[in-house]
Backbone as CSV, one residue per row, in Angstrom:
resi,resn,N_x,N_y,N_z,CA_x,CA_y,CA_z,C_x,C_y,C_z
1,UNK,51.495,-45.591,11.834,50.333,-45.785,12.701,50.058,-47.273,12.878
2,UNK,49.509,-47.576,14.181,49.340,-49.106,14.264,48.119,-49.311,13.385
3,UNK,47.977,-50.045,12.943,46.837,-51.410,12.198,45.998,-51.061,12.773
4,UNK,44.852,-50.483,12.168,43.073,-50.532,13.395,42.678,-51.503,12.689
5,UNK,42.198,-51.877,13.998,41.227,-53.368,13.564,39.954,-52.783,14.406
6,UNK,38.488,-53.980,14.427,37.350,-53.350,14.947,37.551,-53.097,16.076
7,UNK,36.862,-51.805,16.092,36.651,-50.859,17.449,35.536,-51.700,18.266
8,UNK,35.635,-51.389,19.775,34.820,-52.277,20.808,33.510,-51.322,20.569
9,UNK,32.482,-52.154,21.176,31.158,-52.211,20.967,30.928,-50.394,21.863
10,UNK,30.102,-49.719,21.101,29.943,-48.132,21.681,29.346,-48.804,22.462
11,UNK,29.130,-48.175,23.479,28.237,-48.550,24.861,26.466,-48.292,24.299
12,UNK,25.799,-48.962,25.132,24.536,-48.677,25.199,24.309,-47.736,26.489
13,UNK,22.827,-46.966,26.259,22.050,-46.359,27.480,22.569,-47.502,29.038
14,UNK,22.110,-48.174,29.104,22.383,-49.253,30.082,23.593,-49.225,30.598
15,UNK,24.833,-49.169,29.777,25.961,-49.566,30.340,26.519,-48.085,30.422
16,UNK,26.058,-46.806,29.966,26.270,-45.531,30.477,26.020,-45.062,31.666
17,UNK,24.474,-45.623,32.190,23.903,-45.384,33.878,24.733,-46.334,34.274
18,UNK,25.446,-47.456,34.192,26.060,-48.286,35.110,27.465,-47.959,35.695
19,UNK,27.705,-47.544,34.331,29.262,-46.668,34.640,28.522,-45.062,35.345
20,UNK,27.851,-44.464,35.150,28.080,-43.215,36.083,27.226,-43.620,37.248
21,UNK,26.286,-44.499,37.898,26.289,-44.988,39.060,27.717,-45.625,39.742
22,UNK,28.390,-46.537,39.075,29.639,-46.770,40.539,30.382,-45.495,39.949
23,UNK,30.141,-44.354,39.632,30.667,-42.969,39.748,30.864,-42.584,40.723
24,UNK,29.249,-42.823,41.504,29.033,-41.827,43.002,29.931,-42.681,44.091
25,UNK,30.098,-43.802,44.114,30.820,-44.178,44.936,32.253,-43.862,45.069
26,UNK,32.247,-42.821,45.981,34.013,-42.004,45.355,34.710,-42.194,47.207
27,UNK,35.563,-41.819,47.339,36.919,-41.553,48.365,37.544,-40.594,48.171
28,UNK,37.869,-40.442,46.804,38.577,-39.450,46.234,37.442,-38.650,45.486
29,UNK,37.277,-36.996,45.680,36.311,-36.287,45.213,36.641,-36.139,43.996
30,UNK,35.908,-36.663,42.856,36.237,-35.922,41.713,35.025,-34.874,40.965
31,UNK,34.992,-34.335,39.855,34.237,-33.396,39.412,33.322,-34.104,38.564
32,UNK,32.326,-33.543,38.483,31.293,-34.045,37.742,32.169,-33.714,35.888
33,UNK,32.155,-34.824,34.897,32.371,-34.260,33.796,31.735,-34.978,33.319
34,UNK,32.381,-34.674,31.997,30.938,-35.014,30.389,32.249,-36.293,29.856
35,UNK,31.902,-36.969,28.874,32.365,-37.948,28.526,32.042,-38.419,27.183
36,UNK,32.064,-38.784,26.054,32.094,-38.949,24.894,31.731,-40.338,25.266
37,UNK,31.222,-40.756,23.588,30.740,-41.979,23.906,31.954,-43.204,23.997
38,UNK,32.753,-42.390,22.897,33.971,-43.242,22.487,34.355,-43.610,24.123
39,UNK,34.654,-42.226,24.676,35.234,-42.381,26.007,34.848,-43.243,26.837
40,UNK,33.327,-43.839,27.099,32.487,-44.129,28.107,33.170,-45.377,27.572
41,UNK,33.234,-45.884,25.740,33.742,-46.937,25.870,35.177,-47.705,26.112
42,UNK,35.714,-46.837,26.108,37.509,-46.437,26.641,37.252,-47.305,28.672
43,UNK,36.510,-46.209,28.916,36.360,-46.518,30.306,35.640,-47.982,30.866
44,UNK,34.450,-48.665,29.822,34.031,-49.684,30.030,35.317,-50.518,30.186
45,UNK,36.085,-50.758,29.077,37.103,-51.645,29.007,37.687,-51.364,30.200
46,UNK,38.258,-50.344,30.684,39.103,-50.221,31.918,38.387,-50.724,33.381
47,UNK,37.215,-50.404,33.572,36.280,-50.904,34.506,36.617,-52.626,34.109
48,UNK,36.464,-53.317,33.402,36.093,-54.605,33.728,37.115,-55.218,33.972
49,UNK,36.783,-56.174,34.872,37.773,-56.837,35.807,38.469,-57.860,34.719
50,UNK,38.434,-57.710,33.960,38.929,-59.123,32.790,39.734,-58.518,31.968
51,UNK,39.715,-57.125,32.012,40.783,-56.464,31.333,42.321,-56.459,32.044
52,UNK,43.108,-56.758,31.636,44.822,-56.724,32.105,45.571,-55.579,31.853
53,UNK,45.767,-55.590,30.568,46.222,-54.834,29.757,45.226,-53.715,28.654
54,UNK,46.050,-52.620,28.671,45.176,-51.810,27.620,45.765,-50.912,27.396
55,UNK,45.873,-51.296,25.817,46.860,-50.354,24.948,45.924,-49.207,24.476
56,UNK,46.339,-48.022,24.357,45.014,-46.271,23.712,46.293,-46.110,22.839
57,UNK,45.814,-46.008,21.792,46.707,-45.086,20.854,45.974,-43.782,20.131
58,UNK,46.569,-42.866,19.960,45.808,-41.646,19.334,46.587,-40.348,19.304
59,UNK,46.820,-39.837,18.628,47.177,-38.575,18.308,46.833,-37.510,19.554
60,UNK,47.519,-36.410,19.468,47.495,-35.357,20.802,46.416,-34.824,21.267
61,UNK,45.571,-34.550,22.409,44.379,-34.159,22.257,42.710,-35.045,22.413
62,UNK,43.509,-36.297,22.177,42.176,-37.083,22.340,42.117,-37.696,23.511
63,UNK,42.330,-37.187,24.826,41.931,-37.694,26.216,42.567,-38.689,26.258
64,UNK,43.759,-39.407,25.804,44.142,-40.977,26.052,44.207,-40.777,27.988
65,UNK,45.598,-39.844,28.502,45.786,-40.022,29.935,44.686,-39.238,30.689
66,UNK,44.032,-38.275,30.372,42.978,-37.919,31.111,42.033,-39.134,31.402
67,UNK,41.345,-40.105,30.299,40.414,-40.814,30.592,40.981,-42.046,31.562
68,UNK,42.741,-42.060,31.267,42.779,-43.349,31.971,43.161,-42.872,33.221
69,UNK,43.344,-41.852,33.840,44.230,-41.912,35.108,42.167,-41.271,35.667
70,UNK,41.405,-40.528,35.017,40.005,-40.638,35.641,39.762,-42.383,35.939
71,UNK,40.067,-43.085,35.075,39.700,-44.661,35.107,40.225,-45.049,36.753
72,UNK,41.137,-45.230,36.619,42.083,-45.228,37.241,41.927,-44.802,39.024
73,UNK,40.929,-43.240,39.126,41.099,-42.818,40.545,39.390,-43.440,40.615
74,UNK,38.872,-43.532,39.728,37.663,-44.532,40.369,37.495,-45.788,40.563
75,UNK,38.524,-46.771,39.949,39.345,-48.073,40.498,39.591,-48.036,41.911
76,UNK,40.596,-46.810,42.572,40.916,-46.848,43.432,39.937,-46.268,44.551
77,UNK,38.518,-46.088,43.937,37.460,-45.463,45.131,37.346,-46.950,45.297
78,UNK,36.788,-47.372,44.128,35.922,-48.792,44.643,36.826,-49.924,45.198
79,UNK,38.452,-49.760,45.289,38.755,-50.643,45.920,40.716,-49.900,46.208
80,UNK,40.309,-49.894,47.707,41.649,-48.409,47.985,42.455,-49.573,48.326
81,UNK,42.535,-50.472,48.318,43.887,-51.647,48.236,44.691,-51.296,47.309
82,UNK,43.491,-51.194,46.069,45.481,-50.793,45.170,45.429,-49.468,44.921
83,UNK,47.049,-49.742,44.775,47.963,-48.384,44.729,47.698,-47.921,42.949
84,UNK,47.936,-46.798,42.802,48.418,-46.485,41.495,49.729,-45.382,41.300
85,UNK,50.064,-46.384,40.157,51.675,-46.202,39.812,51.521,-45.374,38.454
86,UNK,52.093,-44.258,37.874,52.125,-43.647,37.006,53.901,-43.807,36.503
87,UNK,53.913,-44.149,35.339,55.660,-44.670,34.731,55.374,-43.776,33.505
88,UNK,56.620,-43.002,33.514,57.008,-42.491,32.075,58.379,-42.214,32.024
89,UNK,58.888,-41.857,31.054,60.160,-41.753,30.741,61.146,-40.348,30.947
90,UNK,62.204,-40.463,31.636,62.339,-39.673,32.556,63.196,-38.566,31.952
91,UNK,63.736,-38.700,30.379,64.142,-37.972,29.372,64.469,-38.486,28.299
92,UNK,64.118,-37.581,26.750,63.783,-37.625,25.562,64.304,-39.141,25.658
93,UNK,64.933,-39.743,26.068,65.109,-41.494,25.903,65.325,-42.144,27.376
94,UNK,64.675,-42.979,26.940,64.250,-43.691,28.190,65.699,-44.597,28.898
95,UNK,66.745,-44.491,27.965,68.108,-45.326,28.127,68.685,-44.332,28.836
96,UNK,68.344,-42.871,29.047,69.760,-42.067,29.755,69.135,-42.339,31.156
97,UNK,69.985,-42.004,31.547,70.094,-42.353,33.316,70.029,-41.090,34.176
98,UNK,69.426,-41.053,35.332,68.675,-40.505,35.895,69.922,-39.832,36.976
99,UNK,70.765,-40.642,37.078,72.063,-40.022,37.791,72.892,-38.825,37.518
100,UNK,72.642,-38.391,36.391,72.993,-36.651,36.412,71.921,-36.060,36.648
101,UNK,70.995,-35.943,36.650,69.692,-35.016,37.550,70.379,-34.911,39.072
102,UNK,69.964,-33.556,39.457,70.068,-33.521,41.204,69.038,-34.038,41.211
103,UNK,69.603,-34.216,42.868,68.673,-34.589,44.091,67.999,-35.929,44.503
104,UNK,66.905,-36.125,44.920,66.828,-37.509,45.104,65.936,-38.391,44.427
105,UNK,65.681,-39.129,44.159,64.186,-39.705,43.490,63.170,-39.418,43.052
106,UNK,62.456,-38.617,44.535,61.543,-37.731,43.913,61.550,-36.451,43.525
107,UNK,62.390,-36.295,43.651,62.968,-34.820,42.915,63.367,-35.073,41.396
108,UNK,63.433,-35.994,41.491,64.381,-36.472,40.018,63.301,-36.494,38.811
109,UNK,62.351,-36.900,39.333,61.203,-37.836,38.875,59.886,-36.436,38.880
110,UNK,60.204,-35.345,39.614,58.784,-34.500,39.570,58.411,-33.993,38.685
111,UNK,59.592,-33.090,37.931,59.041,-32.743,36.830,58.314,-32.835,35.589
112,UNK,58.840,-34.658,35.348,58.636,-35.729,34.629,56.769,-35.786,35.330
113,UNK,56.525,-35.703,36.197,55.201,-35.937,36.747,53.654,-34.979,36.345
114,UNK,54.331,-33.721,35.683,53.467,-32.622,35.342,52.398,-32.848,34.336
115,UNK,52.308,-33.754,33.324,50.956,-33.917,32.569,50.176,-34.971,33.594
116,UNK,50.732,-35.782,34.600,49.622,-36.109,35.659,48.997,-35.369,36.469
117,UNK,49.959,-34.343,37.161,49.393,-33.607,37.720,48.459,-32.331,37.601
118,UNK,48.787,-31.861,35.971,47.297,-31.336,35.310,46.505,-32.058,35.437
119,UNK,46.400,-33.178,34.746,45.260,-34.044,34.686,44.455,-34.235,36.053
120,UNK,45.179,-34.306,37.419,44.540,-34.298,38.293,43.854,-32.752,38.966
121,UNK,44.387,-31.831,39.038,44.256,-30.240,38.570,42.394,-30.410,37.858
122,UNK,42.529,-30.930,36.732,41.498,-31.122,35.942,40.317,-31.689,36.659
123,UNK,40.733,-33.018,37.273,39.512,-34.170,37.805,38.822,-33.880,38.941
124,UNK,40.078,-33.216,40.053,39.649,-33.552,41.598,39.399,-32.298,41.693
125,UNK,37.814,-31.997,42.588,37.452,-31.027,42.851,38.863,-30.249,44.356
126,UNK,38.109,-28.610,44.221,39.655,-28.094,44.994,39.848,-28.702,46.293
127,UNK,41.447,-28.945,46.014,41.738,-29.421,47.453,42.459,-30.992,47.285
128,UNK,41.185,-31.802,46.815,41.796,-33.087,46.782,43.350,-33.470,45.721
129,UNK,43.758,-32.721,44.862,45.011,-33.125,44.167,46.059,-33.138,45.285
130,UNK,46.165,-31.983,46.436,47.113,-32.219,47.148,46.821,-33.530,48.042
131,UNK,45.688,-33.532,48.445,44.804,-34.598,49.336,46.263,-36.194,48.584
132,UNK,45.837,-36.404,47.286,46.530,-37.339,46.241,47.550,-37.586,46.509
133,UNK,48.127,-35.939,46.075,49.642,-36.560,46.229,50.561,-36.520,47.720
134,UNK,50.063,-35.479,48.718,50.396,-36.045,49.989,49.814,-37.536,50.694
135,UNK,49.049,-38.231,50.417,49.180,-39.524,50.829,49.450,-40.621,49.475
136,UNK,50.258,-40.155,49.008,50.709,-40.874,47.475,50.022,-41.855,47.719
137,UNK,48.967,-41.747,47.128,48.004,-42.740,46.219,48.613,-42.681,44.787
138,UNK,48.826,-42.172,44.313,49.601,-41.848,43.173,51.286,-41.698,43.084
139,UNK,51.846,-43.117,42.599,53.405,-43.156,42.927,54.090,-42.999,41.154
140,UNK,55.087,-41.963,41.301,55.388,-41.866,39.998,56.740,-42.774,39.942
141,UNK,57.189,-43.786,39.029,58.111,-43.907,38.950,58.777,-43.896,37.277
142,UNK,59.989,-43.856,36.724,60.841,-43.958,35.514,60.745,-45.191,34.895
143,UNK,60.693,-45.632,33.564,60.636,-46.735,32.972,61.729,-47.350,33.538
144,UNK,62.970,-46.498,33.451,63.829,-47.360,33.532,64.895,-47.515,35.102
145,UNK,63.781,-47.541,35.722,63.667,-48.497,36.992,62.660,-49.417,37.268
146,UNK,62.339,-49.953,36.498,61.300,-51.168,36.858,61.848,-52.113,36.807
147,UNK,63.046,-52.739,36.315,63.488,-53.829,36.735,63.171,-54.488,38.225
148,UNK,63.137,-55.732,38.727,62.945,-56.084,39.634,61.569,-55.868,40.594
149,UNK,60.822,-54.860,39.813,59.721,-54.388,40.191,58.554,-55.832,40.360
150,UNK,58.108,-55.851,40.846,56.690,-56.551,40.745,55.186,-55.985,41.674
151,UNK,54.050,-55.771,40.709,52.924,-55.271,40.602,51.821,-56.128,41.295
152,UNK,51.352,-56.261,42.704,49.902,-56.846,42.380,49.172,-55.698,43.156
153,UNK,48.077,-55.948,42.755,46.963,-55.189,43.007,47.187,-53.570,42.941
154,UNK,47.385,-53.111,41.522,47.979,-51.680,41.288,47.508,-51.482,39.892
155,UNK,47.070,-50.399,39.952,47.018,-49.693,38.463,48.090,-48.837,37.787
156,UNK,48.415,-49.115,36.637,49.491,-48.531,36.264,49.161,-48.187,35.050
157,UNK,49.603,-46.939,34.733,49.372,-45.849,33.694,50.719,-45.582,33.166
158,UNK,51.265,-46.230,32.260,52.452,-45.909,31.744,51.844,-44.616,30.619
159,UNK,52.475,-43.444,30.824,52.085,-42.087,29.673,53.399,-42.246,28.440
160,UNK,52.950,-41.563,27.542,54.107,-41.431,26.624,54.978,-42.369,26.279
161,UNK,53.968,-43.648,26.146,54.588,-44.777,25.724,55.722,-45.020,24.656
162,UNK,55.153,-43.846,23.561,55.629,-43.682,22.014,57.166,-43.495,22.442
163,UNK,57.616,-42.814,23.737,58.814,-42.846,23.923,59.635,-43.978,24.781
164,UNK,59.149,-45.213,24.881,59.662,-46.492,25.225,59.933,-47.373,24.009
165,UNK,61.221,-47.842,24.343,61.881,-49.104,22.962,60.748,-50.342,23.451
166,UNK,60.613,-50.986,22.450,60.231,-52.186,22.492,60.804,-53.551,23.916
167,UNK,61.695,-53.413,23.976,62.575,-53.707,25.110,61.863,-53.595,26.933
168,UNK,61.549,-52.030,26.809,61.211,-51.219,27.637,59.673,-51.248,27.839
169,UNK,59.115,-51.642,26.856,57.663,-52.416,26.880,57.331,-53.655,27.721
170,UNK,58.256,-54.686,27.185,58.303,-55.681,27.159,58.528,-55.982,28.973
171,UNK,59.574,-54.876,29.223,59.988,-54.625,30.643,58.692,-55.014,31.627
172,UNK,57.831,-53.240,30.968,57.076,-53.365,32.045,55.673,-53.925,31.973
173,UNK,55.191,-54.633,30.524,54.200,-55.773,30.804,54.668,-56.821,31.500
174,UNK,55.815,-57.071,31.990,56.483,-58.593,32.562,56.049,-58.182,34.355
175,UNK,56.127,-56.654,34.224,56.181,-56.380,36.070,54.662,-56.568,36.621
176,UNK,53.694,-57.582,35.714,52.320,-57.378,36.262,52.301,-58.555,36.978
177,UNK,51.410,-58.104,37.947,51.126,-59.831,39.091,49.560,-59.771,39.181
178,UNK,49.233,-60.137,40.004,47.728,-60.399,40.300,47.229,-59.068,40.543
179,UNK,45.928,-59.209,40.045,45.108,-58.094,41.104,45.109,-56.801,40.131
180,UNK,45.732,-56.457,39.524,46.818,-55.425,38.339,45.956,-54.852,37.426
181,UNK,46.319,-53.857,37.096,45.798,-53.472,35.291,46.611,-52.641,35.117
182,UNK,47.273,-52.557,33.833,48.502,-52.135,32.869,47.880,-51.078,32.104
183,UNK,47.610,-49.648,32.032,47.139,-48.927,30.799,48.530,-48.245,30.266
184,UNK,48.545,-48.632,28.829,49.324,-48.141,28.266,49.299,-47.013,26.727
185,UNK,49.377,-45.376,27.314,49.231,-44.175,26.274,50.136,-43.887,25.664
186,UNK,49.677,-44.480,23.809,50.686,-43.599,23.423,50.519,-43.090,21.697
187,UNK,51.474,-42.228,21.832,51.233,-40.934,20.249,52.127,-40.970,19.308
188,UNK,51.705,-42.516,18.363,52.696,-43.301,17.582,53.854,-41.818,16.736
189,UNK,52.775,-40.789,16.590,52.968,-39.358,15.996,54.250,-38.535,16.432
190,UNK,54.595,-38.930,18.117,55.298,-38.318,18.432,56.092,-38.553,19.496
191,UNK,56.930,-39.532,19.131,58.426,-40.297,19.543,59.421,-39.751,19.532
192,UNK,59.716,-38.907,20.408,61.474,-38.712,20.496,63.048,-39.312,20.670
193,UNK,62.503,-41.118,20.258,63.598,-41.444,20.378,64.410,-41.550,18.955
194,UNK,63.875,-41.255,17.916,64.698,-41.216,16.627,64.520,-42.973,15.956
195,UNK,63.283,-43.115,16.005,63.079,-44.260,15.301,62.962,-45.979,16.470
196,UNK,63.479,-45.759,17.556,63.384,-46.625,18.471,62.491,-47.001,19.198
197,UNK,61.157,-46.463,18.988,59.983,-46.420,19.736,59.644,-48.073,19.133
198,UNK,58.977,-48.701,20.740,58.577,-49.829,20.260,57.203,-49.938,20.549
199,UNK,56.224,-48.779,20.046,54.857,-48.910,21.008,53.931,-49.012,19.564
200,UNK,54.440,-48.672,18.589,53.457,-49.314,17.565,53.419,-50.675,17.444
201,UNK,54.838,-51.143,17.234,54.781,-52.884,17.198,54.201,-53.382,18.222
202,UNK,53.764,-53.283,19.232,53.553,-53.996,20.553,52.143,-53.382,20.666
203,UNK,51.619,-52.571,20.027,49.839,-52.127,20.002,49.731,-53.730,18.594
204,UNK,50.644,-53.188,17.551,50.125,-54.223,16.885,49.644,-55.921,16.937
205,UNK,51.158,-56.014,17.657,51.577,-57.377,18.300,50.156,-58.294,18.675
206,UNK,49.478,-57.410,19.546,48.411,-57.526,20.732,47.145,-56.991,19.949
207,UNK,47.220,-56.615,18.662,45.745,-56.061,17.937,45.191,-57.335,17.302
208,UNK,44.217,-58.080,18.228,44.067,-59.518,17.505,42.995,-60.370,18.891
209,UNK,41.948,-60.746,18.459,41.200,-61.375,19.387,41.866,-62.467,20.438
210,UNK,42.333,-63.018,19.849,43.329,-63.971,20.713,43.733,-63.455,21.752
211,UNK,44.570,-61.988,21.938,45.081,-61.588,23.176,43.432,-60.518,23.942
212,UNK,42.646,-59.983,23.265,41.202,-59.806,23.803,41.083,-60.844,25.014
213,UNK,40.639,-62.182,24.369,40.114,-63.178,25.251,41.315,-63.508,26.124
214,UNK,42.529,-63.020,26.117,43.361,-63.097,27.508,43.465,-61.765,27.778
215,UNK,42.541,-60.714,27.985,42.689,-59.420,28.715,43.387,-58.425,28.288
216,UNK,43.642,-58.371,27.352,44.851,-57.470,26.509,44.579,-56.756,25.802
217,UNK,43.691,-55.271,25.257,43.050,-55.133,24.850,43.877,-53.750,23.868
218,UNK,43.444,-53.239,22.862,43.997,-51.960,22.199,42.737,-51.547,21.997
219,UNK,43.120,-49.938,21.682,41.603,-49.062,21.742,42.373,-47.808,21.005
220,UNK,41.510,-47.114,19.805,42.242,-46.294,19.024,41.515,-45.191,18.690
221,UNK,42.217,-44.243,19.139,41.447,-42.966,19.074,42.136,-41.882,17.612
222,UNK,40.985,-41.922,16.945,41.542,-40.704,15.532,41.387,-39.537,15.829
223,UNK,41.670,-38.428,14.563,41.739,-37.257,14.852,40.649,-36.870,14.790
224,UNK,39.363,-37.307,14.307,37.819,-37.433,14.641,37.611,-36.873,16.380
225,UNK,38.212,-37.567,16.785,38.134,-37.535,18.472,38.679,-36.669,19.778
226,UNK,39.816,-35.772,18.575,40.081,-34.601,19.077,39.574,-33.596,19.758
227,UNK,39.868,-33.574,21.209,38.726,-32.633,21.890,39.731,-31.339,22.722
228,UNK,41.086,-31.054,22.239,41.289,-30.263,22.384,41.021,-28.922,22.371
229,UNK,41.024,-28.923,20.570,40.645,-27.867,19.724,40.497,-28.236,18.319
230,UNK,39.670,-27.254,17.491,39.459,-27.636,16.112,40.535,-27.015,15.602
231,UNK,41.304,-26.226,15.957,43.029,-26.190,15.132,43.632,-27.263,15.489
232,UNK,43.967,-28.137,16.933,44.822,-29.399,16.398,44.289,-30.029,15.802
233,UNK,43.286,-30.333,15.744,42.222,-31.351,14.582,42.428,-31.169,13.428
234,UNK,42.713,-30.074,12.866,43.074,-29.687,11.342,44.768,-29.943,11.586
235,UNK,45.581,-29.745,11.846,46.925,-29.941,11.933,47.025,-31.535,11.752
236,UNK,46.844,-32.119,13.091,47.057,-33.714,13.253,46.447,-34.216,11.557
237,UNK,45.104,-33.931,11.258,44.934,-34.592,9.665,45.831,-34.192,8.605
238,UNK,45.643,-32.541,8.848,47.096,-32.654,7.606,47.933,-33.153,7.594
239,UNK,48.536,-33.147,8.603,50.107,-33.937,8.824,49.842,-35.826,8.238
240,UNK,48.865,-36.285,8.745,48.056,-37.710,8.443,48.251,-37.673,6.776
241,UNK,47.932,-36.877,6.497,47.801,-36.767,4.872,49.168,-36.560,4.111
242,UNK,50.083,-36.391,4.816,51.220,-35.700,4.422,51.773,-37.749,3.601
């Protein structure tokens, strides 16, 4: 597990009405939901314009991509210039290549797309998920095509970080330009690359005020925060304890 260091300030009353006032300002319909406090403070960080980067780490169950890709489609109410890019890894390792899959790109790439597209299932009242993804506001692409990539004015939600090498990190914090914010989810717990995951070192790397005051932020969710169910909540600790 990465290093917790202090958790950001819980929100106050004040900064709860502020965040669900630029709520109402939407483009994209979403649903009225409930929000934890932890969450509200998950989402402060993502709201402020001084944030760059932002690492969530947490075990299964604790809203990491729900809260950020919600972050995320209310970014893009209050300002429909940028695009958002959703990157994950396009099988159990992010090094195999995408060239034995049929078909074309986005075919290649859809299936890989399905815990976003619950999540949106979840957010956008009926109707608008297709609304989403027929005018791709939402572009999915593979870690390992970002080379050559460059980012401004885009939100990007890399999911299932735990399954990117260090390498592959490194990749796609380099593809940020202006205008940008980087959220990066991941479940130090559950890496399928057999020890190659580089997303604890690189939460750690960056767990340190120094990269704070340059926009870089980590945010850590325990099994406390589990809002799945109270059976993964008992599982994830035992296993913790193991």
């Amino acid at each position: 597990m990465p290093r917790r260091k202090k958790q950001p300030e819980i929100v106050n009353e004040a900064d709860i009405e502020k965040i669900r006032a630029s709520l109402t300002k939407t483009n994209i319909k979403l649903k009225k939901i409930s929000l934890t406090e932890k969450q509200l403070s998950l989402l402060k960080i993502i709201f402020d314009n001084d944030s760059k980067i932002i690492f969530i780490s947490g075990p299964a169950g604790t809203s990491k991509t729900y809260v950020a890709i919600y972050g995320a489609l209310q970014l893009y109410n209050m300002n429909n210039e940028r695009g958002i890019t959703y990157v994950r890894t396009i099988a159990e390792s992010g090094e195999k290549s995408l060239g034995a899959l049929p078909g074309e790109m986005a075919e290649k790439i859809n299936p890989y797309m399905m815990p976003m597209n619950e999540k949106l299932d979840e957010l956008l009242i009926p109707g608008q998920a297709s609304i989403v993804k027929d005018k791709e506001i939402i572009k999915g692409m593979p870690i390992n095509y970002l080379r050559g990539a460059s980012w401004r004015n885009e939100i990007v939600i890399a999911d299932e970080s735990q399954n990117f090498t260090f390498k592959e990190l490194t990749t796609l914090m380099t593809r940020l330009g202006e205008g940008s914010k980087l959220i990066i989810c991941g479940d130090p717990m559950q890496s399928d690359i057999n020890g190659k995951s580089g997303f604890a070192d690189m939460y750690s790397l960056f767990n340190d005020n120094e990269s704070k005051e340059q926009g870089i932020h980590t945010f850590y969710f325990g099994p406390e925060d589990i809002k799945r169910s109270e059976i993964l909540k008992y599982v994830i600790q035992k296993i913790q304890k193991k």
